[in-house]
N, C-alpha and C positions, 0 to 999 in steps of 0.2 A: 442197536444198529444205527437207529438214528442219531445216536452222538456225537457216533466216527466218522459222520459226515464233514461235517465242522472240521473237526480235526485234522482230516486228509486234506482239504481245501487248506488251511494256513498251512499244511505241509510242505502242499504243491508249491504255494505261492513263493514260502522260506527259501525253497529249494530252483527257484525261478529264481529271483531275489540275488543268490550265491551263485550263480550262474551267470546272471548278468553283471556281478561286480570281478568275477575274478575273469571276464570275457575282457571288461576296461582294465583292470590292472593286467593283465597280457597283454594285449593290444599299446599299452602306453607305452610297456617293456621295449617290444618288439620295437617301434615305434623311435623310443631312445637307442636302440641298439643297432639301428639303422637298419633291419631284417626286412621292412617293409618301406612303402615310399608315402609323405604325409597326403598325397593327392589321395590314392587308394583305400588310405585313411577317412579322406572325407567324403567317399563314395559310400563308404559301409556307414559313417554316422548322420548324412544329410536328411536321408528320413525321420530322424530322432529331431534334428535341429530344427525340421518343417514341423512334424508335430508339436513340438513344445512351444514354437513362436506362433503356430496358428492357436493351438489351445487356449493360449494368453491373451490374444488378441481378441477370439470371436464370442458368441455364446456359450456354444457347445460346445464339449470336447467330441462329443459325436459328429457335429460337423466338422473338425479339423482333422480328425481323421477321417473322415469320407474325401476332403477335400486333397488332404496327404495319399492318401492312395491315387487320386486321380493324377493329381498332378505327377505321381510319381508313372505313376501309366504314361503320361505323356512325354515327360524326359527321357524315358525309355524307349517309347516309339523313335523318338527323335536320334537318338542315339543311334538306335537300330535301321535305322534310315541312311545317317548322313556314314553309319560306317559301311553298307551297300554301296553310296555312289562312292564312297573313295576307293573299295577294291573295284568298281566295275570300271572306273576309268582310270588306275595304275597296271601300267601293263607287265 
């Protein structure tokens, strides 16, 4: 029993892995096919691009992603904010 440990973790991982490459080969598809708009493109990859340039940058990858989360809370607040006062003051 303690072998299949091991073994189900690279399974998961493989299978994480094929997941995440055939999300970008979709995604690019769509993307050339004009199914989606590249803005809403860069909405779904901006936390991938904040992690990997903070990763790069700092010590930790642990702090870059604590930092990617944060920051991502806050562009989110802000969003969720500024798009409150545009309906509450369009009549």
């Amino acid at each position: 029993m303690e072998g299949i440990v091991p073994l189900a973790i690279w399974a998961a991982l493989i299978l994480l892995g094929l997941g995440l490459v055939a999300q970008v080969i979709f995604g690019l598809r769509n993307l050339t096919y004009g199914k989606i708009s590249p803005i809403s493109m860069l909405i779904v990859v901006l936390p991938v691009l904040l992690m990997v340039v903070l990763g790069f940058t700092m010590g930790s990858w642990a702090q870059a992603g604590v930092i990617t989360v944060l920051v991502m809370f806050v562009l989110t607040a802000i969003a969720l904010l500024l798009s409150g006062l545009r309906n509450m003051f369009s009549f």
